[in-house]
C-alpha positions as CSV (number, residue, x, y, z in Angstrom):
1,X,0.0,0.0,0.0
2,X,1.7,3.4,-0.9
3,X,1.7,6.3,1.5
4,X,2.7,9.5,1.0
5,X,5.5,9.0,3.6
6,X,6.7,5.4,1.9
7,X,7.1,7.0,-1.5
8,X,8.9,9.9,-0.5
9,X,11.2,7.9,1.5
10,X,11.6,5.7,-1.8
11,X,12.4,9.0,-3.6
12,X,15.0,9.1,-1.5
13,X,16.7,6.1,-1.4
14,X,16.4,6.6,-5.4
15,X,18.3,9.9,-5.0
16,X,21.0,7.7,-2.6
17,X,21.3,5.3,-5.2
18,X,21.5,7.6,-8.3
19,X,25.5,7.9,-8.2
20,X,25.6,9.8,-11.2
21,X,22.7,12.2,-11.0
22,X,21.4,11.3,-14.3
23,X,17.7,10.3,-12.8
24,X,17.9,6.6,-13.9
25,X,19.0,4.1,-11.8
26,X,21.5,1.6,-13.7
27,X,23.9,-1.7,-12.4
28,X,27.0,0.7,-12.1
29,X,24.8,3.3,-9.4
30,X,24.3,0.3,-7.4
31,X,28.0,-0.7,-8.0
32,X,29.1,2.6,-6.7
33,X,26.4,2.9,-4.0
34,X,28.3,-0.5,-2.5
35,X,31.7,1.0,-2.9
36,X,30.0,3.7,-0.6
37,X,28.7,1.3,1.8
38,X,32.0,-0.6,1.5
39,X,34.1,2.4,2.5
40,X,32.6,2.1,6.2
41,X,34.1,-1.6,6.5
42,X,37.4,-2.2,7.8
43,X,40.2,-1.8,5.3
44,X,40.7,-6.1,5.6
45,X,36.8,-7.1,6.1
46,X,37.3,-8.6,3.1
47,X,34.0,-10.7,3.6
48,X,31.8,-8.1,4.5
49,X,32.3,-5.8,1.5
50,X,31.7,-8.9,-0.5
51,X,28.8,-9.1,1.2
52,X,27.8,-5.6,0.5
53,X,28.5,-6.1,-3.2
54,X,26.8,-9.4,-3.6
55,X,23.6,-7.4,-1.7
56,X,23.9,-4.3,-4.2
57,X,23.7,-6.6,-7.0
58,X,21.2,-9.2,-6.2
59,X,19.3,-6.0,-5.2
60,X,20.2,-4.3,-8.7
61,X,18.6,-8.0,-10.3
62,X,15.4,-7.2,-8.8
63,X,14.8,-3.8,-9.7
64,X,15.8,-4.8,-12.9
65,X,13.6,-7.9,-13.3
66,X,10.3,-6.0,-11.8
67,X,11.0,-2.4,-12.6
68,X,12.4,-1.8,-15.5
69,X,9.3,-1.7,-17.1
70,X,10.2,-0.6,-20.8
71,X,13.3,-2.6,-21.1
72,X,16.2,0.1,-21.2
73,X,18.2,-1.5,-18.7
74,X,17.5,1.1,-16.7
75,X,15.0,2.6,-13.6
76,X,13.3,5.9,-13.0
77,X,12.1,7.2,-10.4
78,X,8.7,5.7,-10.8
79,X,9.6,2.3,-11.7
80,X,11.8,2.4,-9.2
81,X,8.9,3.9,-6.7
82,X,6.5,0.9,-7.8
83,X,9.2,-1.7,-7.7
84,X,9.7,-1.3,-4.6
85,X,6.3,-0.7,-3.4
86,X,5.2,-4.4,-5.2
87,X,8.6,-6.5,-5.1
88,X,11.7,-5.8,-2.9
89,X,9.2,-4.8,0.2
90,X,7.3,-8.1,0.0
91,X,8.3,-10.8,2.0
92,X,9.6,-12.8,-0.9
93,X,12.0,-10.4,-1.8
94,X,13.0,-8.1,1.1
95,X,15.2,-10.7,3.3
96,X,17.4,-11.3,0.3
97,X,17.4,-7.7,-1.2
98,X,17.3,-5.0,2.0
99,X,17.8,-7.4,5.1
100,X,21.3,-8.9,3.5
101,X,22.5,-5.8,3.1
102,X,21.9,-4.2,6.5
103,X,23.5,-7.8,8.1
104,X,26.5,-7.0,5.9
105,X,26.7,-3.3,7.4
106,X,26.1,-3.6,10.4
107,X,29.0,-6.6,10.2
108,X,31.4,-4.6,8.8
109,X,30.7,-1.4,11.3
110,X,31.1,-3.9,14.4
111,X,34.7,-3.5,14.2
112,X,35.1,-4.6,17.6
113,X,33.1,-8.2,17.0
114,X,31.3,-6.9,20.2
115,X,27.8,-7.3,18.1
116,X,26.9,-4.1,19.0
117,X,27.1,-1.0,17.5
118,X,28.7,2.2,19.0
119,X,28.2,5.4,18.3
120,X,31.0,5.9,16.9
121,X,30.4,2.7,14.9
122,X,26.8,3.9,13.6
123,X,27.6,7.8,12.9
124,X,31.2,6.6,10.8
125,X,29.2,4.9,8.5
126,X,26.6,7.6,8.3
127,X,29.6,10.1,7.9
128,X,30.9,7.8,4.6
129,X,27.9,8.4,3.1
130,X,27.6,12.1,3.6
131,X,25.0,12.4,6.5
132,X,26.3,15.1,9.0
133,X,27.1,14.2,12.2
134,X,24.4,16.2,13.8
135,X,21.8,13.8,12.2
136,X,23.4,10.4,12.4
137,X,24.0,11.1,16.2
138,X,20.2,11.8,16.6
139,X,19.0,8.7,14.3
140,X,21.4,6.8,16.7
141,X,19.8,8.0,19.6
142,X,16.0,7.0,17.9
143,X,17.3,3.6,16.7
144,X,18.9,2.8,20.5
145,X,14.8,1.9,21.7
146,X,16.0,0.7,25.1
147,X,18.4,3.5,25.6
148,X,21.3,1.1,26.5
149,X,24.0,3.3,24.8
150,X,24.5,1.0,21.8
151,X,22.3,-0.5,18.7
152,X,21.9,-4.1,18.8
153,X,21.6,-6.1,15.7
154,X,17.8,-6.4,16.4
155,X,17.7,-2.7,16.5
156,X,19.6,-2.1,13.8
157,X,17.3,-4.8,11.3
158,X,13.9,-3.2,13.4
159,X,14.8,0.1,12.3
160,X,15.8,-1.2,8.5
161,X,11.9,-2.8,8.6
162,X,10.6,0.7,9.8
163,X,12.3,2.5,7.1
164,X,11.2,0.9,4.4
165,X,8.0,-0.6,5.6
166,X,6.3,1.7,8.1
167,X,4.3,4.9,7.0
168,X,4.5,6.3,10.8
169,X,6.5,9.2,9.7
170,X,7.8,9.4,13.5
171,X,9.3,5.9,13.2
172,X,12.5,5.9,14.4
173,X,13.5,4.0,10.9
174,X,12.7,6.7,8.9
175,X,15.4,8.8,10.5
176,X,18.2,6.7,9.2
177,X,19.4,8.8,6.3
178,X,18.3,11.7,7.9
179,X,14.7,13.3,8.4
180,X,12.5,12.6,5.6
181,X,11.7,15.6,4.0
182,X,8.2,16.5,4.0
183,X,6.5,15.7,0.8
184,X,6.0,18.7,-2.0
């Protein structure tokens, strides 16, 4: 069911993932939206930025499959909207496309192996991909629900879930790349 609030936060993720500004989403925006993503893992995590990759592109594979409705080889904004509205957010497809890439993350930002996250953990990934520090401390603080100082992995994947499934425009989920800018 679209909301206002879901497909603005989809318009978002398509601006994340639009590497090149060129308002199509293509393999090599995913590619380079992984190399982001991968820039957070340690230097030798070697498995985890695999991990990221292998996400990005079984991710990519989707969108591809179910949204690229006129066969170009590429997504716009609205196929991209309704793609993920009908396919990655269903149960069938989430786990594999959204869920393996926040295990992946949040693996490669637990640089201690504690299986927690810090927050300095949280906010240097946040900082790799251009969030200020201002907001990523906040999100942190949102996504933390039993105020124990650190995200769990359960927090971490509960907020992932809110992002992309809840229209409560005060989940804490939705504050993961930042506020979601009010709709025009």
């Amino acid at each position: 069911m679209s909301t206002v609030v879901t497909r603005q936060k989809f318009s978002t993720l398509f601006d994340w993932f639009d590497q090149d500004g060129d308002g199509q989403l293509t393999q090599g925006d995913l590619k380079a939206t992984a190399l982001v993503f991968s820039r957070a893992a340690a230097e030798d995590d070697h498995d985890n930025v695999k991990a990221i990759h292998d996400a990005f592109e079984q991710w990519w594979q989707l969108l591809l499959q179910h949204g690229d409705t006129d066969g170009d080889g590429r997504v716009s904004r609205e196929e991209f909207i309704t793609v993920m509205e009908v396919n990655v957010t269903t149960p069938e497809h989430f786990e594999s496309a959204v869920m393996a890439i926040a295990d992946a993350v949040m693996n490669a930002l637990d640089t201690n192996g504690d299986g927690v996250l810090s927050q300095e953990e949280y906010v240097r990934l946040y900082d790799t991909l251009g969030v200020p520090g201002e907001l990523s401390a906040q999100a942190f603080t949102r996504v933390d629900l039993d105020g124990d100082g650190v995200i769990s992995f359960e927090e971490y994947r509960a907020a992932i879930v809110e992002f992309y499934l809840s229209a409560d425009p005060q989940a804490a989920g939705n504050y993961l790349l930042g506020p979601v800018p009010a709709s025009a």
